[in-house]
N, C-alpha and C positions, 0 to 999 in steps of 0.2 A: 504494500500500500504506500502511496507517495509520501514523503514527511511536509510539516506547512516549514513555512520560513524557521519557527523553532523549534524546525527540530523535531515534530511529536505527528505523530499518525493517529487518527480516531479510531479508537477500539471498538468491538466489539463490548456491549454491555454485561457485566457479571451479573448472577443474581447473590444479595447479600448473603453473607452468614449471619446464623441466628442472632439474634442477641442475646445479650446478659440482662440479668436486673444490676439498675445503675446503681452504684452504693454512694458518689461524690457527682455535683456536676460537672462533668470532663472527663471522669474517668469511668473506668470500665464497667461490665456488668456481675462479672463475673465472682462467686463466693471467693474470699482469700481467707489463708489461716491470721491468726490473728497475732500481735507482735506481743511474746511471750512477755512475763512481765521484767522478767531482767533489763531484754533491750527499752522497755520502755520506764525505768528506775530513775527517781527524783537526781536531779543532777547533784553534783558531789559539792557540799559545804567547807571545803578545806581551803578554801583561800583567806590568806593573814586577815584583807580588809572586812572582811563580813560581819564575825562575832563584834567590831568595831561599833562598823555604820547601825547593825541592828539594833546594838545597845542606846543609840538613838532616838529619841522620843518621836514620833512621827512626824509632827512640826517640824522638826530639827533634817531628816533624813530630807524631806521636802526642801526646807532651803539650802540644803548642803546640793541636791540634785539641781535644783534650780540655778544656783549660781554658777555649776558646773553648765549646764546647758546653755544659758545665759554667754558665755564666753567662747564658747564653740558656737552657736547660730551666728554671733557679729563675723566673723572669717567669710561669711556667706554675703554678707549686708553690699549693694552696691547705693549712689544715688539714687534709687527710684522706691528705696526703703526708709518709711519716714517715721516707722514706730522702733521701740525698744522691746525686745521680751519681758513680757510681766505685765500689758497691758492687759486691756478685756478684752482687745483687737486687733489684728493688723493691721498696718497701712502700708499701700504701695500706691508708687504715680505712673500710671500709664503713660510710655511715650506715642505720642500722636501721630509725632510725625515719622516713626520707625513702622508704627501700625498706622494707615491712615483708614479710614472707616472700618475700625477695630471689630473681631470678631474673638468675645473672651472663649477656649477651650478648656475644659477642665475634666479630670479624671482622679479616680477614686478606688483603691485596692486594698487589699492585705497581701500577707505572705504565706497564710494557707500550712500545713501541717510541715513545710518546711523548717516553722522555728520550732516547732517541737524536736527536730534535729539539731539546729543550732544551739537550744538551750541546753541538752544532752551536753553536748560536744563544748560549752561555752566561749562559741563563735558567734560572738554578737554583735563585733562591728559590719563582717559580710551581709546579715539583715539586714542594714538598714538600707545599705547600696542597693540588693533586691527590689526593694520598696520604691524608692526613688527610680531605678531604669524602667522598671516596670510600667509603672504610671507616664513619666517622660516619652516610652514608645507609641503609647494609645495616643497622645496630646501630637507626635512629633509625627506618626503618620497620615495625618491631615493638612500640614504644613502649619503648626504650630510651635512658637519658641516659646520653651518653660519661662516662667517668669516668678514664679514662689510655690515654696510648698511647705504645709501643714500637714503636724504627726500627732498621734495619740498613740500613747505610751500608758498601759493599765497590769499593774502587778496585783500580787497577795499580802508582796510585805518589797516595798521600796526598797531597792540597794543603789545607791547613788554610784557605786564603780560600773553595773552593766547598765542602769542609765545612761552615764558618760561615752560607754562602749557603743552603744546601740545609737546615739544621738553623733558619734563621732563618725561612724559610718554614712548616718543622712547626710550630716554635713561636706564627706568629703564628695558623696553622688551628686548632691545641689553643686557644689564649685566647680565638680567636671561638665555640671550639664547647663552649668551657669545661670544657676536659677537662687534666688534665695529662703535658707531656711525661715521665713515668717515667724513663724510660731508654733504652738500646737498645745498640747493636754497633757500631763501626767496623774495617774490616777492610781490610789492603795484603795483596792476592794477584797480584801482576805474570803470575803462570803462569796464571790465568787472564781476566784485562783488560787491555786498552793503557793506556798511562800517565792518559791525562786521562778513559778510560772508567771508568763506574761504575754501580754496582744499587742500586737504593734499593727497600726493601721495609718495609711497616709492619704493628703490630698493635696494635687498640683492645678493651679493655675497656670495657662498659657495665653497666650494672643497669637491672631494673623490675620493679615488685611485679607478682607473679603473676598477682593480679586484671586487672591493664591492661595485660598482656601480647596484641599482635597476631600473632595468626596464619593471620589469614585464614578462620578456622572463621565467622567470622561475616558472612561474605559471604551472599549471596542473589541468587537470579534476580530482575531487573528492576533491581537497585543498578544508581548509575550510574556509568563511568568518566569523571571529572575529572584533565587533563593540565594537567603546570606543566612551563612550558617549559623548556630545556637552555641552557645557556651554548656552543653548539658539541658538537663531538665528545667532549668532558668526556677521559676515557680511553679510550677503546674502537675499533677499526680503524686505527688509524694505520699497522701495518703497508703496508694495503693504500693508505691517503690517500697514504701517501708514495709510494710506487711508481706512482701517478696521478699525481701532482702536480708532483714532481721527478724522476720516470723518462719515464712518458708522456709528459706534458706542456711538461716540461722548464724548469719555470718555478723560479727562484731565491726564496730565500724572502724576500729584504728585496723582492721585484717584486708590485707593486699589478695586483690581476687587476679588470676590470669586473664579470664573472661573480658573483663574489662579493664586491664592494665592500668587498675589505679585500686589505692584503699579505696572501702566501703564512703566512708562519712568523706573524702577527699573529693568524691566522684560526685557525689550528690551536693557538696555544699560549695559547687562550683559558682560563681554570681549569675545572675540573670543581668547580660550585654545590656548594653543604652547602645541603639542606634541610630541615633540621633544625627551623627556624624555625616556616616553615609547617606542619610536621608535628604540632609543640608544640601550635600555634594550633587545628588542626585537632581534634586528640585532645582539648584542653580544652572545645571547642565540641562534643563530643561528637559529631562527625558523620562519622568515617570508618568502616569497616569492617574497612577493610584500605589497606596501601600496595604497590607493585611500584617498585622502584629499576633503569631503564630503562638498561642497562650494554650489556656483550657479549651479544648475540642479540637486540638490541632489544626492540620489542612483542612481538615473535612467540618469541620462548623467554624473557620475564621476566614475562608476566602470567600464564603458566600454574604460574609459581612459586606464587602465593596463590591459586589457585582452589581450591574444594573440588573433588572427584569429581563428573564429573556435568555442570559449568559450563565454558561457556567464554565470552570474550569478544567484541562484537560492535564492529569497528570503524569509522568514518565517516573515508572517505579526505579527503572535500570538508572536513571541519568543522577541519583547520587548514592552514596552507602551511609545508613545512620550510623552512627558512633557506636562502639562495641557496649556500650551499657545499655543500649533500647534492643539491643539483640536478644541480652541476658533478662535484662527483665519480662520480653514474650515468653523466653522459653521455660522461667520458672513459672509463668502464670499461667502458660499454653494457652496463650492468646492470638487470636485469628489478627492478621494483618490491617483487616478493616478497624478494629477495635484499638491498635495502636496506635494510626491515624488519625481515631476519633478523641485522643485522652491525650499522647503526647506530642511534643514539636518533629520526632524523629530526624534530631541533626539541623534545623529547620526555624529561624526564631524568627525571620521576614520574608514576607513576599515582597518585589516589585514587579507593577505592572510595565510592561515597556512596549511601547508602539514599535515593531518589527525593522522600521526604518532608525531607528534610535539604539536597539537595542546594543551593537558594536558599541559607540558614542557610552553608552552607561557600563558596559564592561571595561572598557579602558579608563570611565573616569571610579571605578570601583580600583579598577588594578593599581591604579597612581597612590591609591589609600591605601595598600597590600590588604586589602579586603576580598576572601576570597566570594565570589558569588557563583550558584549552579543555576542553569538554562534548567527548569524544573517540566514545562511545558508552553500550553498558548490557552487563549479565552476562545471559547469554541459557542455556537449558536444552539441552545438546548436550555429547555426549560427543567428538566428534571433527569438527574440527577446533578443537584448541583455544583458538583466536583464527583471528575469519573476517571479513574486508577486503569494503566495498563500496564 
């Protein structure tokens, strides 16, 4: 059968495999053993500063985190930040003439059963970067530049050192992604989390003038799909990773597997990419159409996000290899291929859309980034199914 311009020939249609009952939204259907209670054990209390800061009256543990916070947010602060931390609110000044008939974009996440690993592991400056790119990708594949973001921070019992840990990590994602830490929430509710347990949740404002606003309206039949790879599972399914990996499997996470040429907890607590960068480079070069930020439900419910009516996406299984962990994770779960499409990124964290005569033009302005990008497929005319695997 002929290939179109990228590269991809229309398949034949499969009929699905069954499904599972969903247990998370994005991940699979399928019953898993459950993570014994060892791997899932209150993290370890042995650090000097703890018995310290707990000895602390709550007030006290409050302003000691605060003033810690307080001095890490201002590193972020540019002109267009005109409050202080410790207000009731933040203030920022929109520039007008950077944005001219300004369109505000804003997005809203967690970190999802990931910091249950991290808390384990007490890796808790990587959360907060998770937090930050994550949010930044949704805002930045519309053609939005971050411009502040707000966190909530909720324990069982304050410790002002994984405070600082966790708030030192937003901080350093805000100045990569040049947006500033505003403000946000710290909160001690013991009635509802264990003492060293805690939720981290964020919210980022952006802006972009109207005009250079993506929304996908300007997609077309034949564009092609251009993929930039994943850093790992970034955020999405770890529910289920863990329940493989530490239940199933039974594998500790400081323990180096062959499978996937990394420790257990190394592999998984790889950050979730900002690609913000490339996105910049892309939209300046004129050459995308549209982006899809490849999260919970994968390919198969994130690129039907940007399609118009009408379009669906056609994709080439052969034209990349996932990374040896989404191998390892099917085959302890013995999960059908459509299922790990529908739960994880598989190697997989961006789509760009590219108009066929463009496409060259965004490969070499990808290449000049040493960003590697895969030709994944093309936008094909079909109403259903709306991403179709061959």
């Amino acid at each position: 059968m002929a290939k179109s311009e990228c590269g991809n020939a229309e398949p034949a249609l499969r009929e699905p495999d069954a499904a599972h009952e969903l247990r998370e939204p994005g991940e699979p259907r399928a019953a898993a053993a459950r993570v014994p209670a060892a791997a899932r054990r209150e993290p370890s209390r042995s650090r000097a500063a703890l018995p310290e800061d707990h000895d602390l009256a709550p007030t006290d543990r409050h302003m000691l985190a605060h003033d810690r916070i307080k001095g890490l947010a201002r590193r972020t602060f540019n002109k267009h930040v005109l409050s202080e931390i410790g207000g009731f609110s933040g203030l920022f000044s929109l520039d007008c003439e950077r944005f001219p008939d300004p369109v505000m974009v804003a997005s809203t996440d967690g970190v999802g059963s990931k910091l249950e690993l991290a808390i384990q592991l007490g890796l808790h400056s990587s959360i907060g970067a998770d937090l930050v790119n994550h949010c930044v990708n949704d805002i930045a594949i519309q053609g939005a530049t971050p411009l502040f973001f707000l966190d909530y921070f909720a324990t069982g019992l304050l410790d002002p050192d994984v405070v600082q840990q966790v708030i030192s990590g937003l901080v350093d994602a805000c100045k990569a992604n040049g947006c500033a830490l505003l403000g946000g929430e710290t909160a001690e509710a013991p009635w509802l989390y264990r003492d060293q347990t805690y939720e981290l949740a964020g919210f980022l404002t952006g802006a972009v003038s109207r005009s250079r606003l993506l929304t996908g309206d300007a997609i077309r039949e034949g564009d092609c799909l251009l993929g930039l790879t994943s850093n790992g599972l970034h955020t999405t399914g770890y529910s289920y990773a863990l329940r493989l990996l530490l239940g199933t499997a039974r594998y500790r996470p400081e323990q180096y597997i062959n499978e996937i040429g990394d420790k257990v907890g190394a592999a998984l607590m790889r950050p979730h990419r900002s690609y913000l960068a490339p996105i910049r480079k892309l939209i300046e070069a004129e050459t995308a159409s549209g982006f899809s930020h490849i999260t919970g439900g994968g390919l198969t419910e994130n690129l039907p996000r940007i399609l118009p009516r009408g379009l669906s996406a056609q994709i080439d299984l052969s034209s990349w290899e996932p990374p040896p962990l989404f191998a390892h994770l099917q085959q302890l779960g013995g999960l059908q291929m459509d299922e790990m499409l529908r739960t994880y990124n598989m190697g997989i964290g961006l789509v760009a859309v590219i108009p066929p005569d463009r496409l060259k033009k965004a490969q070499q302005t990808l290449k000049r980034m040493n960003e590697r990008s895969i030709v994944l497929g093309r936008v094909i005319r079909r109403a259903s199914p709306r991403v179709v695997y061959s």
